[in-house]
N, CA and C atoms as an extended XYZ file, in Angstrom:
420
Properties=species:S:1:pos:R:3:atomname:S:1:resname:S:1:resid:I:1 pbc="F F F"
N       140.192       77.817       88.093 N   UNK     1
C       138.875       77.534       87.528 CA  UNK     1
C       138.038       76.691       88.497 C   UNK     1
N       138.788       75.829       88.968 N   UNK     2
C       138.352       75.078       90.150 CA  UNK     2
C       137.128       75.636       91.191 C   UNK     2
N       137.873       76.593       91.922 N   UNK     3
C       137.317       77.292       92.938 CA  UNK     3
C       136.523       78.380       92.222 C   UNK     3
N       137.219       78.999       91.173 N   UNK     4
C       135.891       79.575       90.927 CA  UNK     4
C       134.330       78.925       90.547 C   UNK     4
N       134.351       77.779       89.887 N   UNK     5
C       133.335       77.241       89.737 CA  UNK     5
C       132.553       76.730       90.956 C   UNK     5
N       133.181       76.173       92.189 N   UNK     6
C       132.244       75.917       93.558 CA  UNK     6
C       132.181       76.988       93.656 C   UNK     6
N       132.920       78.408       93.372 N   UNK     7
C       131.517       79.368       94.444 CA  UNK     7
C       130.774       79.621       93.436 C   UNK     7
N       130.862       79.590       91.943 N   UNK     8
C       129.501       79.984       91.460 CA  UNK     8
C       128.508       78.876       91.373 C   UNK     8
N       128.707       77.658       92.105 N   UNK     9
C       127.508       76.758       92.795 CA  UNK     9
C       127.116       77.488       94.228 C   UNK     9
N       127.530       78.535       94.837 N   UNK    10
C       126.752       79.252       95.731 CA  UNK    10
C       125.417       80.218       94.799 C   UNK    10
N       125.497       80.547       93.969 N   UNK    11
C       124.654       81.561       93.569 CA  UNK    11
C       123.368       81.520       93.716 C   UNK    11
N       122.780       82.701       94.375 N   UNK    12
C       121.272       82.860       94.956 CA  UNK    12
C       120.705       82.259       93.961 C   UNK    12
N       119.262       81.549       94.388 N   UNK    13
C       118.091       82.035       93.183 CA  UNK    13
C       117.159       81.114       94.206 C   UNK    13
N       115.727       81.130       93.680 N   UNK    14
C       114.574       80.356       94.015 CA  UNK    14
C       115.268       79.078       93.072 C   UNK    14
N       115.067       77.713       94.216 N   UNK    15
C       115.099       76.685       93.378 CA  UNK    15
C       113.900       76.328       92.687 C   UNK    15
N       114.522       75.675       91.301 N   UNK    16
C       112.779       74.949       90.160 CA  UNK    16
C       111.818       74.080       91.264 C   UNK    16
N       112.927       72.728       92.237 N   UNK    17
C       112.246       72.050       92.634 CA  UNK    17
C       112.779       72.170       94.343 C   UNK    17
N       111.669       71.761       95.167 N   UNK    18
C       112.233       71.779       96.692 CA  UNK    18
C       111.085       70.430       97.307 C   UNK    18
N       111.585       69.684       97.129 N   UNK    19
C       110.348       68.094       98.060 CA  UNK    19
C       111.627       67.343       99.044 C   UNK    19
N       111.366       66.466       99.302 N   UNK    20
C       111.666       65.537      100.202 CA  UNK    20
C       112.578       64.282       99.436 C   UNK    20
N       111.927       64.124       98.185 N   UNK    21
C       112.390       63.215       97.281 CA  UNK    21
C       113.801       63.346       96.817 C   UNK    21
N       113.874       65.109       96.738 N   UNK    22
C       115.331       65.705       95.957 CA  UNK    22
C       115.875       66.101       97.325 C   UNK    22
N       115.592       66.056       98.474 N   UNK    23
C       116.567       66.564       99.622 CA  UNK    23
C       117.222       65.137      100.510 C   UNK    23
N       116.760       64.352      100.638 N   UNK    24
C       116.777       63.099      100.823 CA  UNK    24
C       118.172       62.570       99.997 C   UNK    24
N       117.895       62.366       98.717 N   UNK    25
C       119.638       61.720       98.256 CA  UNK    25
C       120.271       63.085       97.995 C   UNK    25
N       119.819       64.332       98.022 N   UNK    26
C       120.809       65.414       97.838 CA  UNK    26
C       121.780       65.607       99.334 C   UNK    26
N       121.009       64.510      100.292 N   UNK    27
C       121.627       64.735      101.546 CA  UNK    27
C       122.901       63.662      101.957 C   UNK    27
N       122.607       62.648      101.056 N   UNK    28
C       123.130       60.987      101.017 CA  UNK    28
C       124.535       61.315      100.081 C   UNK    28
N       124.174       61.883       98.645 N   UNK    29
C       125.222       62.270       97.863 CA  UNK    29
C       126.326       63.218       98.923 C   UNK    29
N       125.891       64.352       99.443 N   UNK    30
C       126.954       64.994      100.103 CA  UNK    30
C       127.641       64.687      101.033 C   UNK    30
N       127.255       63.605      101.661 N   UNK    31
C       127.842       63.157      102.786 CA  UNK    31
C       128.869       62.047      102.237 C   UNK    31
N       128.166       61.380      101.306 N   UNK    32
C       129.679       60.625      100.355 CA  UNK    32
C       130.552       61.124      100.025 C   UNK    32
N       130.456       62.033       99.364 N   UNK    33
C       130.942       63.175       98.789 CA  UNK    33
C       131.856       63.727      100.104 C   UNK    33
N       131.790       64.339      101.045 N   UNK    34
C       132.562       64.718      102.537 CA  UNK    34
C       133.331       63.447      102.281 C   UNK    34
N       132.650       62.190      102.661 N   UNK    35
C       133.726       60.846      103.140 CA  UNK    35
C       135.045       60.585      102.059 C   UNK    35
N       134.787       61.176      101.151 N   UNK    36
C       135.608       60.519      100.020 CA  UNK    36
C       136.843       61.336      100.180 C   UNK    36
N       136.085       62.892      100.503 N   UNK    37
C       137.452       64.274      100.078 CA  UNK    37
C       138.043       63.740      101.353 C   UNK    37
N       137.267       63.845      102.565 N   UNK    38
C       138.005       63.741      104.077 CA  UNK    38
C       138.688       62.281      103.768 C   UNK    38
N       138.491       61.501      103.290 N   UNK    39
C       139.317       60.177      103.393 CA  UNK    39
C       140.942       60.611      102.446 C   UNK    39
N       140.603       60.760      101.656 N   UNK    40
C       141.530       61.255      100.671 CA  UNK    40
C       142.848       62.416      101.179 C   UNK    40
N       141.591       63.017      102.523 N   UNK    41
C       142.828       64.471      103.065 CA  UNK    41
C       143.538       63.984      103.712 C   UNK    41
N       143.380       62.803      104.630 N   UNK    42
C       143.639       61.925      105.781 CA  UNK    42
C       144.685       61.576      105.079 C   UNK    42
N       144.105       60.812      104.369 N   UNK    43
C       145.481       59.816      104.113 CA  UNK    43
C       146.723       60.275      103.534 C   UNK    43
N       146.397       61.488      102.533 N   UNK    44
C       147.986       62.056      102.463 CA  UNK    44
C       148.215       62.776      103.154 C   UNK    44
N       147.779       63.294      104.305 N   UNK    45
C       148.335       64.447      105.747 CA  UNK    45
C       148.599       65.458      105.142 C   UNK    45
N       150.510       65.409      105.940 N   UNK    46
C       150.971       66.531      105.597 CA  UNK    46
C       151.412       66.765      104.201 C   UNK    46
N       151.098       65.425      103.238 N   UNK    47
C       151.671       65.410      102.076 CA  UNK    47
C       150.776       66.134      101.385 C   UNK    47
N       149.844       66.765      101.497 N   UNK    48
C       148.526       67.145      100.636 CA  UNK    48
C       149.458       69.218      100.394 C   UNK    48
N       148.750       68.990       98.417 N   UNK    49
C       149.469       70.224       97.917 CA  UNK    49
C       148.599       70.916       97.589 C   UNK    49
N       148.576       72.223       97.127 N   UNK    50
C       147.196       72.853       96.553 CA  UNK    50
C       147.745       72.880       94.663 C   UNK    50
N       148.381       72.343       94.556 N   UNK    51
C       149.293       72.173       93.175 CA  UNK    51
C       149.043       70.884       92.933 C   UNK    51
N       149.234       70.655       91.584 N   UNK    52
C       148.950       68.996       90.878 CA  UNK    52
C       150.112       68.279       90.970 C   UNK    52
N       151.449       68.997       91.028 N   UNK    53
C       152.896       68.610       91.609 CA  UNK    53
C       152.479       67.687       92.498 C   UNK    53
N       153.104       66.377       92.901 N   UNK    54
C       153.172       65.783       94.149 CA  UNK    54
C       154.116       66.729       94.823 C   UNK    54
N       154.048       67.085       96.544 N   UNK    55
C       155.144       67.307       97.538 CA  UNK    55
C       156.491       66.907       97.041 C   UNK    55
N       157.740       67.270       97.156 N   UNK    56
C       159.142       66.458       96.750 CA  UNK    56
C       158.947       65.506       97.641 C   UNK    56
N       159.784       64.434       97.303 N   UNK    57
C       159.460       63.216       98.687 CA  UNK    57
C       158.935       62.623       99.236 C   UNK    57
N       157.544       63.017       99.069 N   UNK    58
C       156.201       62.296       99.134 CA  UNK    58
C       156.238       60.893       98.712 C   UNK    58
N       155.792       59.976       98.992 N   UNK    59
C       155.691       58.120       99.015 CA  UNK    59
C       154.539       58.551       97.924 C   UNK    59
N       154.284       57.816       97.081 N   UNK    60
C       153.045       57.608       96.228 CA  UNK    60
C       151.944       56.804       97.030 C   UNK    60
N       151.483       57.367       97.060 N   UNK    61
C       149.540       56.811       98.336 CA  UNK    61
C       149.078       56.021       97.038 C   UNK    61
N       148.727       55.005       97.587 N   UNK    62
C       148.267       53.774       96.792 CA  UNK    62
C       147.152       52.731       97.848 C   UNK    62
N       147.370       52.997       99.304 N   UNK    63
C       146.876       52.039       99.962 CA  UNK    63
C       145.221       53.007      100.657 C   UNK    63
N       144.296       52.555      101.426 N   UNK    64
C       143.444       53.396      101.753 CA  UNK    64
C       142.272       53.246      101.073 C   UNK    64
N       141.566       54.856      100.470 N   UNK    65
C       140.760       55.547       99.766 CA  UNK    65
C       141.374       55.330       98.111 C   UNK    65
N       142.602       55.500       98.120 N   UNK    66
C       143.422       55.249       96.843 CA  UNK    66
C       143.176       53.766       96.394 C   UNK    66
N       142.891       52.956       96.892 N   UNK    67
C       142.732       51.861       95.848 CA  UNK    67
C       141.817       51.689       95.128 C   UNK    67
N       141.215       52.427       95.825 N   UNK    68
C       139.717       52.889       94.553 CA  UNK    68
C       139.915       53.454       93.703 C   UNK    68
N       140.225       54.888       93.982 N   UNK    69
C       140.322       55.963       92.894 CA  UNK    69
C       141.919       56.425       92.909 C   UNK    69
N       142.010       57.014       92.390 N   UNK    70
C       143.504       57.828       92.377 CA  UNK    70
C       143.612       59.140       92.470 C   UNK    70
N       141.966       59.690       92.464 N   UNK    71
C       141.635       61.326       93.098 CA  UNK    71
C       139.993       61.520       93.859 C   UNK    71
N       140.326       60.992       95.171 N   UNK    72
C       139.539       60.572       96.330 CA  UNK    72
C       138.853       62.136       96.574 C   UNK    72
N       139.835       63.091       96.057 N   UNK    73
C       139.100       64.108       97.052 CA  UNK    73
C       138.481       64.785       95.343 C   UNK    73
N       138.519       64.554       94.148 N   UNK    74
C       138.045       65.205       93.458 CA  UNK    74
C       136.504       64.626       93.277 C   UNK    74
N       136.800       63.384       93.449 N   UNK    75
C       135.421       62.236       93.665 CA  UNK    75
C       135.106       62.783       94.286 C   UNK    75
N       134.972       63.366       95.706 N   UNK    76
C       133.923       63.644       96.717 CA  UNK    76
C       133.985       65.185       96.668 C   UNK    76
N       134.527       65.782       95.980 N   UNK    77
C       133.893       67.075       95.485 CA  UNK    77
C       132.854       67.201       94.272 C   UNK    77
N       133.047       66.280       93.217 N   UNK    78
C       131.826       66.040       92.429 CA  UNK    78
C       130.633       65.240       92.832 C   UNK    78
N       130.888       64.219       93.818 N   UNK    79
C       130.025       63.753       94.709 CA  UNK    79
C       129.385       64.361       95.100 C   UNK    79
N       129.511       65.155       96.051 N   UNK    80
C       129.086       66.088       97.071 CA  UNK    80
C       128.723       67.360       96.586 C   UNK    80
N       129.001       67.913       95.463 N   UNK    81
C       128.888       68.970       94.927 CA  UNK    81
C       127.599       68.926       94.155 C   UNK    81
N       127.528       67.300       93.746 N   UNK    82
C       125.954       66.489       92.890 CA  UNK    82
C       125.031       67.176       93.663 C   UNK    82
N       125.042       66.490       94.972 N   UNK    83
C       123.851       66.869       96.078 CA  UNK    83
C       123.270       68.099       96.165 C   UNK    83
N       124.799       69.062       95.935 N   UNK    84
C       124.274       70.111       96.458 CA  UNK    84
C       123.505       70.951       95.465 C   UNK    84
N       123.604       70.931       93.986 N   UNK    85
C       123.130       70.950       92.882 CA  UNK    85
C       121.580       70.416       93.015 C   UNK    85
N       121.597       68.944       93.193 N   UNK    86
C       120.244       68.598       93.301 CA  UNK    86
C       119.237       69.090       94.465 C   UNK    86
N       120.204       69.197       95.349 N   UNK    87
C       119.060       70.061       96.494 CA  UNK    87
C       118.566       71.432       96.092 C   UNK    87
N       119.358       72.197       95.583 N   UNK    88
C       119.066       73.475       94.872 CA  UNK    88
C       118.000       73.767       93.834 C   UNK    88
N       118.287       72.707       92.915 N   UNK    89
C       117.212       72.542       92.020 CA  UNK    89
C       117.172       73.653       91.084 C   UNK    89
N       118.577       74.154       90.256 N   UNK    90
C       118.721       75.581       89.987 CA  UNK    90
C       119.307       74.846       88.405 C   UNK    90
N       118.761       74.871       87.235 N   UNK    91
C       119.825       74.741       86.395 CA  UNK    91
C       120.970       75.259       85.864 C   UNK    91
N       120.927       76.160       86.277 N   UNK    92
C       122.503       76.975       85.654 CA  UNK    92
C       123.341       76.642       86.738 C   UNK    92
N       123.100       75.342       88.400 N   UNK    93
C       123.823       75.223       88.419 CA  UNK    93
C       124.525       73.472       88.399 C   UNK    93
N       123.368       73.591       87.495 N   UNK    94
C       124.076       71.699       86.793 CA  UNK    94
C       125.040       72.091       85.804 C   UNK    94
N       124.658       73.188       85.268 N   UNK    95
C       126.005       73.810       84.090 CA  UNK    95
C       126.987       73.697       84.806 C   UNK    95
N       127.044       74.463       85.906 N   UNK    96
C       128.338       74.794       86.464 CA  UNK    96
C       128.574       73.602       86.963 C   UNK    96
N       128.466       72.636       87.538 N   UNK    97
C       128.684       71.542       87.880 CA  UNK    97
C       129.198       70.368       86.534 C   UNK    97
N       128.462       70.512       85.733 N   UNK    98
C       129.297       70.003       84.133 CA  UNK    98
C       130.466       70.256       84.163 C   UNK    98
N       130.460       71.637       84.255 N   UNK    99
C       131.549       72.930       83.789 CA  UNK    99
C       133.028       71.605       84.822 C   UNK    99
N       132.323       71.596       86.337 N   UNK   100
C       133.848       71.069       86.922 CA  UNK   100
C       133.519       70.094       86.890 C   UNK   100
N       133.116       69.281       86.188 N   UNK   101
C       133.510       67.989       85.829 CA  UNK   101
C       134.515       68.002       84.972 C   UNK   101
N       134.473       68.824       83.801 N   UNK   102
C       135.516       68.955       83.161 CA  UNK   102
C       136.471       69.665       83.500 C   UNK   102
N       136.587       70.446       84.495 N   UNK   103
C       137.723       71.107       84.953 CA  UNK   103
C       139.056       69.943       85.690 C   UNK   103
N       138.144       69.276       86.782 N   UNK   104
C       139.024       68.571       87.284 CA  UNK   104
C       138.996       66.671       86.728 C   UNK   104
N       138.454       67.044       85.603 N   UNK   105
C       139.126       65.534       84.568 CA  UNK   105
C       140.220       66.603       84.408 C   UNK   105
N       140.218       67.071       83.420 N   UNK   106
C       141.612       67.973       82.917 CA  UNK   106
C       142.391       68.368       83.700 C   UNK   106
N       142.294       68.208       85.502 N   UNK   107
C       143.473       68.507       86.243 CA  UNK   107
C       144.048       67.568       86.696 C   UNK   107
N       143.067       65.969       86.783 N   UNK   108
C       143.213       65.043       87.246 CA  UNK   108
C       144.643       64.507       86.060 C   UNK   108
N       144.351       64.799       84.801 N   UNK   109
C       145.190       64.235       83.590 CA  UNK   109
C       146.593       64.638       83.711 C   UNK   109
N       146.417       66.223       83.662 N   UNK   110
C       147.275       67.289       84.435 CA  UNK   110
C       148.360       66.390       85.287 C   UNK   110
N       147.853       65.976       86.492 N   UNK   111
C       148.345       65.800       88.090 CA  UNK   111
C       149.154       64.713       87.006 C   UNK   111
N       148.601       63.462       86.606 N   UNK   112
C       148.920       61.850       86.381 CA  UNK   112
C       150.332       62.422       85.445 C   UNK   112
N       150.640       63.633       84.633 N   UNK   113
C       152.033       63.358       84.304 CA  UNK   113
C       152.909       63.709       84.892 C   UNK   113
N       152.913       64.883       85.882 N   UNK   114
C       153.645       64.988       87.066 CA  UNK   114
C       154.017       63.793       87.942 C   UNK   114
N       152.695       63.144       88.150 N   UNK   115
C       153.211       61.908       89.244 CA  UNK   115
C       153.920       60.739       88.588 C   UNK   115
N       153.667       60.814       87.459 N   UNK   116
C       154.334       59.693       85.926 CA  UNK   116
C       155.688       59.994       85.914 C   UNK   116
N       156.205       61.495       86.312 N   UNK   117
C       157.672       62.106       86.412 CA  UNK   117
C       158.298       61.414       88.092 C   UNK   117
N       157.137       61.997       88.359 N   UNK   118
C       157.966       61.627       89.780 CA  UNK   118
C       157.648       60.157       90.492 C   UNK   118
N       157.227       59.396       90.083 N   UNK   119
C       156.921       57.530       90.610 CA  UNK   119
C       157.395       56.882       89.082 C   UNK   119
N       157.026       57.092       88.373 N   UNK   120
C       157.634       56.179       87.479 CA  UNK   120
C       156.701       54.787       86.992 C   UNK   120
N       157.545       53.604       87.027 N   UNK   121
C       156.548       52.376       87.032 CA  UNK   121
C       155.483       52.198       88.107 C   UNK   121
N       156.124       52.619       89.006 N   UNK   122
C       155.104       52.644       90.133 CA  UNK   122
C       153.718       53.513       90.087 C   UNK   122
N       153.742       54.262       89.316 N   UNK   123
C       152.493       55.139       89.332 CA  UNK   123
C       152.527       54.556       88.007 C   UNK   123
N       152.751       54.054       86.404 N   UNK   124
C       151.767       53.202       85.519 CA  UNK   124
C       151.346       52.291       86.258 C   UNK   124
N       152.149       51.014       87.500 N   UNK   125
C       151.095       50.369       87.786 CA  UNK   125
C       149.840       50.763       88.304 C   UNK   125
N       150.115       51.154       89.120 N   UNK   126
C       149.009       51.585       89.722 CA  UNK   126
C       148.114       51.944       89.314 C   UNK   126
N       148.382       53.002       88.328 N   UNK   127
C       147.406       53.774       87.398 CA  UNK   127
C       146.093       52.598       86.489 C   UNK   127
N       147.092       51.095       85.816 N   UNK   128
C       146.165       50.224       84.979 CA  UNK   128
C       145.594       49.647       86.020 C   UNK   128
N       145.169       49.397       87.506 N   UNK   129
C       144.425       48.978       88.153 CA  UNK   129
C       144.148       49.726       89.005 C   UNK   129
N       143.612       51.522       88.861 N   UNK   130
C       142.710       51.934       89.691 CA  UNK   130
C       142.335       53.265       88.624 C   UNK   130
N       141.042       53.566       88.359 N   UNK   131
C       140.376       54.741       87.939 CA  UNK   131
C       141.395       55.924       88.421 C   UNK   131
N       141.331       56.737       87.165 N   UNK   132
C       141.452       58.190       87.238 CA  UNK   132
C       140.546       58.825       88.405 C   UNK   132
N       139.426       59.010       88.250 N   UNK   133
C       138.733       59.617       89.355 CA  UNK   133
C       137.371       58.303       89.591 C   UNK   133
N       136.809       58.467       88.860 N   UNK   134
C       135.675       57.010       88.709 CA  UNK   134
C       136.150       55.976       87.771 C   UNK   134
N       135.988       56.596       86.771 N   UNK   135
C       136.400       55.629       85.482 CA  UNK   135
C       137.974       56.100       84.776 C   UNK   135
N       138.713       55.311       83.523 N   UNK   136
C       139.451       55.886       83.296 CA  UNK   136
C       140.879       55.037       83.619 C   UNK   136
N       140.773       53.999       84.236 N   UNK   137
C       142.299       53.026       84.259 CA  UNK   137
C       142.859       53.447       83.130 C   UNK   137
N       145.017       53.290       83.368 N   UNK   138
C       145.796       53.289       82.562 CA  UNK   138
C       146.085       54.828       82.620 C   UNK   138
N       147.039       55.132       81.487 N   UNK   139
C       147.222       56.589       81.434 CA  UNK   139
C       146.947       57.191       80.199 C   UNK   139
N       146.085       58.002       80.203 N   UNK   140
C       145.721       58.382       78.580 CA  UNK   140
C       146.007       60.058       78.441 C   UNK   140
């Protein structure tokens, strides 16, 4: 659902709005948005999965981009994905952009009982002093 929803944030159309005002932070948002996913890719390397599974063996990433959030690269795909929405100026594709907000809360929740299996206390701590993705400490 993921990926299908960024490419249907490609979809043609004339945007509603096109100024300086909306290209300006639509340009600021995406580039946060880059820093957050690229910080996030970095820091788990070769540990990075296309699955919500952690890697077997994998160390739990806690230090970095992670002390912020606990899903660096989903942050800077909704980050960055904002921009690209607002530069467009298309509403059907703020829908779709809703749409994965809720996709990847619900994968982010997903991931946290897998990693709850595989860290243990170590991932509840962690979890009551750092956001799910923005908001969201603890495990719910």
């Amino acid at each position: 659902a993921q990926f299908v929803l960024l490419a249907l944030l490609l979809l043609p159309g004339p945007p509603l709005w096109n100024t300086w005002w909306t290209t300006a932070p639509a340009v600021v948002l995406a580039a946060i948005g880059v820093i957050f996913a690229v910080a996030g890719l970095a820091r788990l390397g070769r540990n990075i999965v296309p699955w919500v599974a952690p890697k077997p063996g994998a160390p739990l990433e806690t230090g970095g981009i992670y002390r912020f959030t606990r899903n660096p690269i989903y942050l800077g795909i909704l980050i960055g994905s904002s921009g690209w929405v607002l530069w467009r100026g298309r509403i059907e594709l703020v829908i779709v952009w809703m749409l994965l907000v809720v996709v990847l809360s619900i994968k982010a929740h997903v991931e946290q009982r897998h990693l709850i299996d595989a860290y243990g206390e170590d991932y509840r701590r962690y979890a009551e002093r750092t956001p799910l993705i923005l908001w969201g400490r603890g495990i719910r």
